[in-house]
C-alpha positions as CSV (number, residue, x, y, z in Angstrom):
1,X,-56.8,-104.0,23.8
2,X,-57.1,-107.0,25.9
3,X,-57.9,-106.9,30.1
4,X,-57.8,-109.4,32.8
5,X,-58.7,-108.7,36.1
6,X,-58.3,-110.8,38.8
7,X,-60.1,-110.8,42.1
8,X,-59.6,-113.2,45.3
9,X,-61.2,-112.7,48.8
10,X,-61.7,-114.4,51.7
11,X,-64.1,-114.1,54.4
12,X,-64.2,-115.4,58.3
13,X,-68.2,-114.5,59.3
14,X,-68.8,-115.2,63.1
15,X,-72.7,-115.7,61.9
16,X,-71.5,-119.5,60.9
17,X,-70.3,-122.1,62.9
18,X,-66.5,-122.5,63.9
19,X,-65.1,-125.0,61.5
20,X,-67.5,-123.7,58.1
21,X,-67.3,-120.0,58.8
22,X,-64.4,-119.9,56.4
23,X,-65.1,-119.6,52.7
24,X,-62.6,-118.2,49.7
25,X,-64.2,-116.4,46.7
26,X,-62.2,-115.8,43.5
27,X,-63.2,-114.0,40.1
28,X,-61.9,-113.4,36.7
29,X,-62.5,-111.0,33.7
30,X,-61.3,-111.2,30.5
31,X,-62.0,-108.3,27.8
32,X,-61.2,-107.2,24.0
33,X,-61.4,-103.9,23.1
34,X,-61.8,-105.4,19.4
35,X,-62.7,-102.1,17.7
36,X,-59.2,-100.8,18.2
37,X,-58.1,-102.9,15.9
38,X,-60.7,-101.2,13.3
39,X,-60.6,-97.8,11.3
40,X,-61.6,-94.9,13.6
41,X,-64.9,-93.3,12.3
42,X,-67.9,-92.2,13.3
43,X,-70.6,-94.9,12.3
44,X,-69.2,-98.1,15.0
45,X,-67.1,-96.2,17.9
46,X,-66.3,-98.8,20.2
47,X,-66.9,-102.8,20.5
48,X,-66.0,-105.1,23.4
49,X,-66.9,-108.9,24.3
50,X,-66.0,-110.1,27.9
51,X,-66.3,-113.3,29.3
52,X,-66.2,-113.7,33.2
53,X,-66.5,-116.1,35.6
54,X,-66.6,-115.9,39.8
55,X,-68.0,-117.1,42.9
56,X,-69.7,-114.9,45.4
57,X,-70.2,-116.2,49.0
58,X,-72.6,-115.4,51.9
59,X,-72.9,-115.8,55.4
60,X,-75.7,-116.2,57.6
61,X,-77.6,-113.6,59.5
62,X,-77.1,-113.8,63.3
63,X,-78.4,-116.8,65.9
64,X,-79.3,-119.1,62.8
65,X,-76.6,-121.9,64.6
66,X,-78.9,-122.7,67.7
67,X,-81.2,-122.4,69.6
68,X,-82.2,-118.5,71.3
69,X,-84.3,-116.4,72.6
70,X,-87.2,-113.7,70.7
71,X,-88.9,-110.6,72.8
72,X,-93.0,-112.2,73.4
73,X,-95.1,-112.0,70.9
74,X,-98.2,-113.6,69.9
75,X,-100.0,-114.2,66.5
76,X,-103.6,-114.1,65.5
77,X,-105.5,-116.4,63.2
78,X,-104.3,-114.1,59.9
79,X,-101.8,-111.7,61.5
80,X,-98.2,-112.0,63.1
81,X,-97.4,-110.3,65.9
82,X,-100.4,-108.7,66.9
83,X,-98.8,-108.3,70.5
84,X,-95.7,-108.1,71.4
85,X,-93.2,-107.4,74.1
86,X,-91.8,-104.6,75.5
87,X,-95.5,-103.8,76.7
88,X,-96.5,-101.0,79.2
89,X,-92.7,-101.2,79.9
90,X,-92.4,-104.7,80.7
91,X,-89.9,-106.7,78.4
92,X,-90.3,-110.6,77.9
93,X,-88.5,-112.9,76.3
94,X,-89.3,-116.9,74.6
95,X,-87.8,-119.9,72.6
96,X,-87.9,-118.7,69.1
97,X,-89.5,-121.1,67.1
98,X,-86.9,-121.5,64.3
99,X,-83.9,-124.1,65.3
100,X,-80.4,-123.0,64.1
101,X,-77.7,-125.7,62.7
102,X,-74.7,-126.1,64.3
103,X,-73.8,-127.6,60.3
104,X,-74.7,-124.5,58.9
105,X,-72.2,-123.8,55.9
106,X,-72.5,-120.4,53.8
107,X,-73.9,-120.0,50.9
108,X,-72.0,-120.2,47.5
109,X,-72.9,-118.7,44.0
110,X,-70.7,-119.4,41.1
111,X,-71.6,-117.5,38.1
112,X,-70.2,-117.5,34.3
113,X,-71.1,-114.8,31.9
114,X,-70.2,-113.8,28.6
115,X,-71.6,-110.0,27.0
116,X,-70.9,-108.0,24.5
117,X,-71.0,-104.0,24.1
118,X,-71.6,-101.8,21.5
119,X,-71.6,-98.3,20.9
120,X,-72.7,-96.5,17.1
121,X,-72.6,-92.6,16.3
122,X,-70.2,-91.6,19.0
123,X,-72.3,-93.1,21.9
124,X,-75.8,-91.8,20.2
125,X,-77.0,-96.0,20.3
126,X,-75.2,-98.6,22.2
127,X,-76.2,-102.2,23.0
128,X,-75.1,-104.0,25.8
129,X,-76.2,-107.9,25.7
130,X,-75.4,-110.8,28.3
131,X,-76.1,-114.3,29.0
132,X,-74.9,-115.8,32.0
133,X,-75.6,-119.0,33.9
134,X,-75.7,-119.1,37.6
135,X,-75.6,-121.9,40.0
136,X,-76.8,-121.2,44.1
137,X,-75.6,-124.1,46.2
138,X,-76.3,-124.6,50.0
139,X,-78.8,-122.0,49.9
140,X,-78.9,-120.8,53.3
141,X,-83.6,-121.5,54.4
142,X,-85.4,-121.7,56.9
143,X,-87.8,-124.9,56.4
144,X,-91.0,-125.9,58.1
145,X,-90.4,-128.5,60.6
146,X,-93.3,-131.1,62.7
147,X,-94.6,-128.8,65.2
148,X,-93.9,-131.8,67.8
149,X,-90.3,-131.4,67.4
150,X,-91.3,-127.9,69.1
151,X,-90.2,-125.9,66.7
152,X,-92.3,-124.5,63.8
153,X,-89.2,-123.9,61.1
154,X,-85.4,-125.4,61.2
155,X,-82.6,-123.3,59.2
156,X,-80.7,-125.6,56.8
157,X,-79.2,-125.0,53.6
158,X,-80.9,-125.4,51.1
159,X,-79.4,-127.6,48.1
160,X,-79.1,-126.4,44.7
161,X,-80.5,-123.7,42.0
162,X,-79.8,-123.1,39.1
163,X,-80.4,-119.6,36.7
164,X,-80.0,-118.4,33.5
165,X,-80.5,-115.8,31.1
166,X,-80.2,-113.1,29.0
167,X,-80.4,-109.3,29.5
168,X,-80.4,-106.8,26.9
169,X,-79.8,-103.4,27.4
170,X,-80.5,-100.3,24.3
171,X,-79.3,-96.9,24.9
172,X,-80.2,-94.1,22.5
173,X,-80.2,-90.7,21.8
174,X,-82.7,-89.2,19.4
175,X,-81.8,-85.8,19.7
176,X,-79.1,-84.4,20.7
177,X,-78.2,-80.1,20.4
178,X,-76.4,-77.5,22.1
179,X,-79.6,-77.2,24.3
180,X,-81.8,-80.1,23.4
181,X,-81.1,-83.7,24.5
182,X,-83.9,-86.5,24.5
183,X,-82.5,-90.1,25.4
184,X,-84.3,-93.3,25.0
185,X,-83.4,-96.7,26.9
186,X,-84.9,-99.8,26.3
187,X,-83.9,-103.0,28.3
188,X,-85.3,-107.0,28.7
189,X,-84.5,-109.7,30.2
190,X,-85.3,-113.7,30.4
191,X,-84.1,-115.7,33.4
192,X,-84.8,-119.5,33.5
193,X,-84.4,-120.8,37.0
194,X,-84.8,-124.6,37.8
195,X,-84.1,-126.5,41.7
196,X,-81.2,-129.2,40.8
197,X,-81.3,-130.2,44.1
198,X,-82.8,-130.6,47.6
199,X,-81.2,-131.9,51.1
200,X,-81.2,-135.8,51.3
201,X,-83.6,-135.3,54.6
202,X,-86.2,-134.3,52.4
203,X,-88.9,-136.8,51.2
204,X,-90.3,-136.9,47.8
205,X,-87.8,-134.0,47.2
206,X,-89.8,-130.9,47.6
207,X,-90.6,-128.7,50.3
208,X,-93.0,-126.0,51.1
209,X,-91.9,-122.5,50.9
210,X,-95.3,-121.0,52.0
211,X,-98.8,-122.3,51.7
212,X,-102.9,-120.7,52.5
213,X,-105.0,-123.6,53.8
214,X,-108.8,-123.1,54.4
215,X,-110.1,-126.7,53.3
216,X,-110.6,-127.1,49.6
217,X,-109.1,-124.0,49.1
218,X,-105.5,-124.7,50.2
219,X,-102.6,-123.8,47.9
220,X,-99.2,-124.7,48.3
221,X,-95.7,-123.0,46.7
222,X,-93.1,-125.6,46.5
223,X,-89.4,-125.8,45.9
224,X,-89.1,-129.3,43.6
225,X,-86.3,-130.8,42.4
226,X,-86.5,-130.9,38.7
227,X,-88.4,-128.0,38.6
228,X,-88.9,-124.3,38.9
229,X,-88.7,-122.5,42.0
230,X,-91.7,-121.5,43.6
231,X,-94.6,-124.3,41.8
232,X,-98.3,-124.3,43.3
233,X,-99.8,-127.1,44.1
234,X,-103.7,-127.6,45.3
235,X,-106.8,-129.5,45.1
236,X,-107.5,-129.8,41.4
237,X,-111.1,-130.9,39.5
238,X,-111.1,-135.2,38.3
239,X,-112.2,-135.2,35.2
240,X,-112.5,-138.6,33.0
241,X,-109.0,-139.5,32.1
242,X,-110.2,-142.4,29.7
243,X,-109.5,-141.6,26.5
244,X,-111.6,-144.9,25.2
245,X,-114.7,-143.1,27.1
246,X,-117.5,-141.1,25.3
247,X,-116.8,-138.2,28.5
248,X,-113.3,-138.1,28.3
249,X,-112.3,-134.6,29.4
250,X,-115.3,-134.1,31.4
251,X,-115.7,-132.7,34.6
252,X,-116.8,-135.3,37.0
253,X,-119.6,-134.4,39.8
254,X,-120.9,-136.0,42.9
255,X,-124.8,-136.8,43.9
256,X,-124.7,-133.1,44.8
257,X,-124.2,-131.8,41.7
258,X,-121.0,-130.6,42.9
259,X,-117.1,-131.0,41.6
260,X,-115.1,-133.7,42.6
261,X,-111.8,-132.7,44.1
262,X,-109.0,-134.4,44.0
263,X,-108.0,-136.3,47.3
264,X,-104.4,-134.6,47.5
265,X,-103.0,-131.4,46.2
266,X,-101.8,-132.1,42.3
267,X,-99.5,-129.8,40.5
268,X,-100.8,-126.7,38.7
269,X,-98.3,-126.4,36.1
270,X,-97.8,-122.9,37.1
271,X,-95.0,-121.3,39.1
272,X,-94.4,-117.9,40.6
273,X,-91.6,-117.0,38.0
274,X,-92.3,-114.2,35.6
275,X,-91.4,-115.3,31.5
276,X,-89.9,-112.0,30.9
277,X,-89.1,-108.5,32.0
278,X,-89.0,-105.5,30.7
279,X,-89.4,-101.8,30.3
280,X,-88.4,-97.9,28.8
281,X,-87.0,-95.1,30.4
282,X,-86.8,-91.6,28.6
283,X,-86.0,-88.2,29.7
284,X,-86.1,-84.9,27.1
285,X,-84.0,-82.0,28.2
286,X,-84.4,-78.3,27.2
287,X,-83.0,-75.2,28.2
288,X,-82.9,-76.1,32.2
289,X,-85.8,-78.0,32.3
290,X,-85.5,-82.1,32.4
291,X,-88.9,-84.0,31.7
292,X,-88.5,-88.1,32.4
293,X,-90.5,-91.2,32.8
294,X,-89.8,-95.0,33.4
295,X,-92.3,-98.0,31.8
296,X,-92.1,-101.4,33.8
297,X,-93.4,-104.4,32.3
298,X,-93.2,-108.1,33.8
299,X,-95.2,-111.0,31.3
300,X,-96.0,-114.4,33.4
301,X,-95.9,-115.7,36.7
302,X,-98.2,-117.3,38.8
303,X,-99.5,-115.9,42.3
304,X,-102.1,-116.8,45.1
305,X,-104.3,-113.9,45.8
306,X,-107.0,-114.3,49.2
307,X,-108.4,-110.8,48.1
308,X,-109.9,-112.8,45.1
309,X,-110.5,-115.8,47.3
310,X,-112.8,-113.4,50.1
311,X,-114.6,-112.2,46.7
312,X,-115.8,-115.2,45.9
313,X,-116.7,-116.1,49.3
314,X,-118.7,-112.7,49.9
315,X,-120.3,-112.8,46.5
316,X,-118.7,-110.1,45.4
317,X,-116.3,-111.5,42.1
318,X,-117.8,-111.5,38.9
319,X,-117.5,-115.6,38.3
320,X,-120.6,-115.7,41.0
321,X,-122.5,-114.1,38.7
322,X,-122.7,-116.8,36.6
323,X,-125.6,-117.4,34.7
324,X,-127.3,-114.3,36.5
325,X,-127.2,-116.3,39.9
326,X,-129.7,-118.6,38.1
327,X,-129.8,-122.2,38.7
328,X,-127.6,-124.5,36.6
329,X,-125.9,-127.9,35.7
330,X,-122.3,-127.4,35.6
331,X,-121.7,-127.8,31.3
332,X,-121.0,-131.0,30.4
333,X,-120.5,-132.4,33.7
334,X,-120.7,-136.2,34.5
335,X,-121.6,-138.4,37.2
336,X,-119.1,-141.7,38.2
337,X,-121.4,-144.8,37.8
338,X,-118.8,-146.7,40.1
339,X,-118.3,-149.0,37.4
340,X,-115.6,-147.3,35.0
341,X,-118.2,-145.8,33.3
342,X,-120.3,-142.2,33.5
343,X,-124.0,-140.6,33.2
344,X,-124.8,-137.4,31.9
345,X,-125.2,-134.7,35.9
346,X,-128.9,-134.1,35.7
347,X,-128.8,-131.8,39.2
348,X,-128.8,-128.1,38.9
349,X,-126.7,-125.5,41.8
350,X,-129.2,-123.2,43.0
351,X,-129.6,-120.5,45.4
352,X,-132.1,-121.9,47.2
353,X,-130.3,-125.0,48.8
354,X,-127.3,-123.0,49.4
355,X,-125.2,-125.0,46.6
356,X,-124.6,-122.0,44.4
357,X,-122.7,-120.6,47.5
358,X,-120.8,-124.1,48.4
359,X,-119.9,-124.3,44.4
360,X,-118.2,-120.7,45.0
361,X,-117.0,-120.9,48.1
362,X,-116.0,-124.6,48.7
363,X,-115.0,-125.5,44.9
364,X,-113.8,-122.6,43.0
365,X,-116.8,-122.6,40.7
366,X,-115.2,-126.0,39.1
367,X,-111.7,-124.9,39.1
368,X,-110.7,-126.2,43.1
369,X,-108.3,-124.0,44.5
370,X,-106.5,-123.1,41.1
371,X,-109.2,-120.4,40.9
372,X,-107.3,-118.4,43.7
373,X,-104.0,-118.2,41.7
374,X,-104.0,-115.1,39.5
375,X,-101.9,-114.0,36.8
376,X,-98.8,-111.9,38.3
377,X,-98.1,-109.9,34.8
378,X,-98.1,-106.0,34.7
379,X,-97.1,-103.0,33.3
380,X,-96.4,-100.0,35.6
381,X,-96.0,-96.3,35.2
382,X,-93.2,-96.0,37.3
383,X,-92.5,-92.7,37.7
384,X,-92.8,-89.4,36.0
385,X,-90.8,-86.2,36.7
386,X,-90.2,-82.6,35.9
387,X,-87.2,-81.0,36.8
388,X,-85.8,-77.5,36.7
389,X,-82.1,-76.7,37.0
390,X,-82.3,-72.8,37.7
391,X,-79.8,-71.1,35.6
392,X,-76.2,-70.5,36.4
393,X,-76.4,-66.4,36.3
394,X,-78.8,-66.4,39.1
395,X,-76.5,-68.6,41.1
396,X,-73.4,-66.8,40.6
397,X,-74.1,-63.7,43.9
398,X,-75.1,-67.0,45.9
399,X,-71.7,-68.8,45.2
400,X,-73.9,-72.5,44.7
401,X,-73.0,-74.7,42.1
402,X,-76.4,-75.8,40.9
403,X,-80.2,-75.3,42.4
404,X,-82.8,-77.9,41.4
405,X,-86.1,-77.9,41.7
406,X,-88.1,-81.3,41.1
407,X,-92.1,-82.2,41.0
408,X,-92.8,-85.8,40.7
409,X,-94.9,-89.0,40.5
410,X,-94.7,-92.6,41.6
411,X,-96.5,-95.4,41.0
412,X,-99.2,-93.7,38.6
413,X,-100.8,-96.3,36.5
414,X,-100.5,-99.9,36.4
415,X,-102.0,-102.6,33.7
416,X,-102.6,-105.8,34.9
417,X,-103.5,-109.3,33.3
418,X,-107.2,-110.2,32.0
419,X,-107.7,-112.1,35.3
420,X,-106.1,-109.8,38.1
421,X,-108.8,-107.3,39.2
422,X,-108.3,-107.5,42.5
423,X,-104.5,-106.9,43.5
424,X,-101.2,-105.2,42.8
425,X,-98.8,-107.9,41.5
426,X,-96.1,-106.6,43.7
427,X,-98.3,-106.6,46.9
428,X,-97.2,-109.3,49.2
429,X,-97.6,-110.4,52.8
430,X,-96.0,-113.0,53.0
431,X,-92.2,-111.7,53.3
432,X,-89.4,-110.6,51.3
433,X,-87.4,-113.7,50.5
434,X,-88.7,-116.9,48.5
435,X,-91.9,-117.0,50.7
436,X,-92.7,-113.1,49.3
437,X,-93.3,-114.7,46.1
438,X,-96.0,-116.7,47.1
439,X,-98.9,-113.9,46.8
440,X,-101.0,-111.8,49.3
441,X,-103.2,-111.9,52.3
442,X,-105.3,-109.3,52.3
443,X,-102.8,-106.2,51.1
444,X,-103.8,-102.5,51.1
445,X,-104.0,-101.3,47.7
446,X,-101.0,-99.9,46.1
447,X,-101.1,-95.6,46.5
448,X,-99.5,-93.3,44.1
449,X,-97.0,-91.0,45.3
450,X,-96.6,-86.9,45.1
451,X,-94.1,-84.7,46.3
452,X,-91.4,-82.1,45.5
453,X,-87.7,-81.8,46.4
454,X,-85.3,-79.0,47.0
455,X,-81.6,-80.1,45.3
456,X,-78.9,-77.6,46.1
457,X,-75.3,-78.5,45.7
458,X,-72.1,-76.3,46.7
């Protein structure tokens, strides 16, 4: 009726430095079968609640403890690596440019959780809920460092983040006959995440996970303390700020007609973190044949995309079609009189002295580099399959257990937000870790996937 499980381990990881490379995990699990203690019958069949609490730890991946060697390569003004060693069969080797820590220490998670599980109608509908709050300390990062120092990145750890969250998982079974079984799964989840701290060395306590900077249109993804991981900060629009003032609110414009920027990147408000995720699975089987399909849907999130950015820049977005590529005054745009107060703008963009291409290309049509960030939500067709288990008297004179035959799709549709024409949410260039988050340099479109498979099994 009631578990505990213990767990202890301890790990020795030559990937850390002699003196920190030693680091003991433990973990506990308590459980109550609680519907043992109720009437057996067929409407609630089994109940639990657990509450669990652990620590996980991690090491670090090879040479991050000093300094070492890379094969040659060399980058191009967008692209890594576009040569590299071993090259017509001649091998060459260089400094890497990321400094290891002989201070290194590994990465610790601690993690409390409490959940609860349901089942109804003999397993037919079952609920399983969590919540869970997770705390990431000495995050093991590689930062970027002064280029004078002669390295380009330094690994450190990292500080301190913190997540939590729910996840909800529903199971059901609609139908269910001697040859006839259709299943239904719903789940969703909600994870808060927040930076509780950064390393002392730090100044103003953030640093940049990645950034794009092509003058105005430079966008940087932070790690702040206080806030959540992965912020974006750029060159934002001044508008008036005094509320006393007849213009307050009001996009503010130079002699040129053109928005003012600010002088250094501001906050966006907007971070890379989706609000919510969820999705549905199903699959209906009938005599042999197994028919199944998964929904994904992730709401919110912020990310940078330069597909959008070259758009703009090439005329081909729909914001430079603005007004029919007619001249204009930017709406309700003012002009600073020097003096603390403002004049109505009076000076149209046009084609014809190139400002409707610097208000594009150099401002984000009023919007600074914010216009390049693009809502990351979308809802995916996963996959869709069609299976057929061939039946068991043609298998007996081939003495195989089971012979399956399987036709499938990936990736077959995906909705995105209102103002995400251009990309696939999931498309990055930019890495796999932290830095992945950040968006895309110009990706390939996403492709959906065809095949077939063979399953036989003795």
């Amino acid at each position: 009726m009631v578990f505990l499980n213990l767990t202890a381990r301890n790990d020795w990881s030559s990937t850390l430095p002699i003196g920190n490379n030693n680091y003991f995990y433990p973990g506990a699990t308590l459980s109550w079968n609680f519907s043992e203690m109720l009437p057996e019958n067929d409407i609630f069949t089994f109940g639990k609640v657990r509450v669990a609490y652990g620590k996980t730890g991690n090491d670090a991946s090879p040479y991050y403890t000093s300094a070492n060697f890379v094969q040659g390569y060399a980058n191009g003004y967008y692209g890594s690596d576009i040569a590299a060693f071993p090259m017509y069969g001649i091998n060459a080797f260089q400094a890497s440019s990321t400094i290891g820590s002989s201070t290194l220490r590994p990465e610790m998670t601690t993690e409390s959780e409490v959940g609860l599980n349901l089942q109804f109608f003999n397993g037919r509908l079952g609920l399983d809920a969590a919540a869970y709050d997770r705390i990431t300390s000495d995050q093991i990062f590689t930062l970027p460092v002064d280029p004078s120092t002669g390295y380009s990145y330094m690994v450190t750890n990292f500080g301190e983040v913190q997540n939590r969250g729910i996840e909800l998982l529903l199971n059901t079974t609609p139908i269910q006959t001697r040859n006839i079984r259709w299943d239904v799964d719903f789940n969703f989840a909600i994870n808060k995440n927040k930076v509780l701290s950064m390393p002392e060395s730090l100044e103003g306590g953030k640093v940049s996970i990645y950034d794009f900077s092509a003058g105005n249109d430079a966008v940087y993804m932070y790690a702040e303390e206080g806030k959540p991981m992965g912020v974006y900060y750029t060159y934002l629009p001044l508008t008036v700020t005094d509320p006393k003032s007849e213009y307050f609110g009001c996009p503010i414009v130079d002699a040129a007609g053109q928005p003012v920027l600010s002088d250094e990147v501001m906050d966006t408000g907007r971070d890379m973190n989706h609000k919510w995720t969820g999705g549905v699975s199903t699959a209906f089987s009938a005599y042999g044949f197994t028919l199944s399909a998964a929904l994904d849907v992730r709401y919110g999130g912020t990310m940078f995309s330069r597909t959008k950015n070259l758009m703009q820049f090439t005329g081909n977005g729909i914001e430079t079609t603005y007004n029919d590529r007619n001249p204009f005054i930017i709406p309700n745009s003012v002009v600073d009189n020097g003096d603390g107060t403002y004049s109505e703008n009076t000076t149209p963009i046009t084609q014809g002295d190139g400002s409707y291409q610097t208000f594009f290309n150099d401002y984000g049509w009023g919007q600074g580099g914010e216009a390049y960030l693009v809502d990351r939500s979308f809802a995916k067709l996963r996959n869709v399959s069609l299976t057929w288990n061939l039946p068991k008297k043609w298998l007996r004179p081939l003495t195989v257990e089971n012979i399956a035959i399987t036709a499938f799709g990936n990736n077959l549709f995906m909705w995105t937000a209102a103002d995400n024409f251009y990309v696939d949410p999931e498309s990055s260039t930019t890495g796999t870790d932290l830095a992945g988050g950040f968006g895309e340099l110009y990706t390939n479109p996403s492709c959906r996937v065809f095949g077939c498979n063979l399953s036989i099994k003795f």
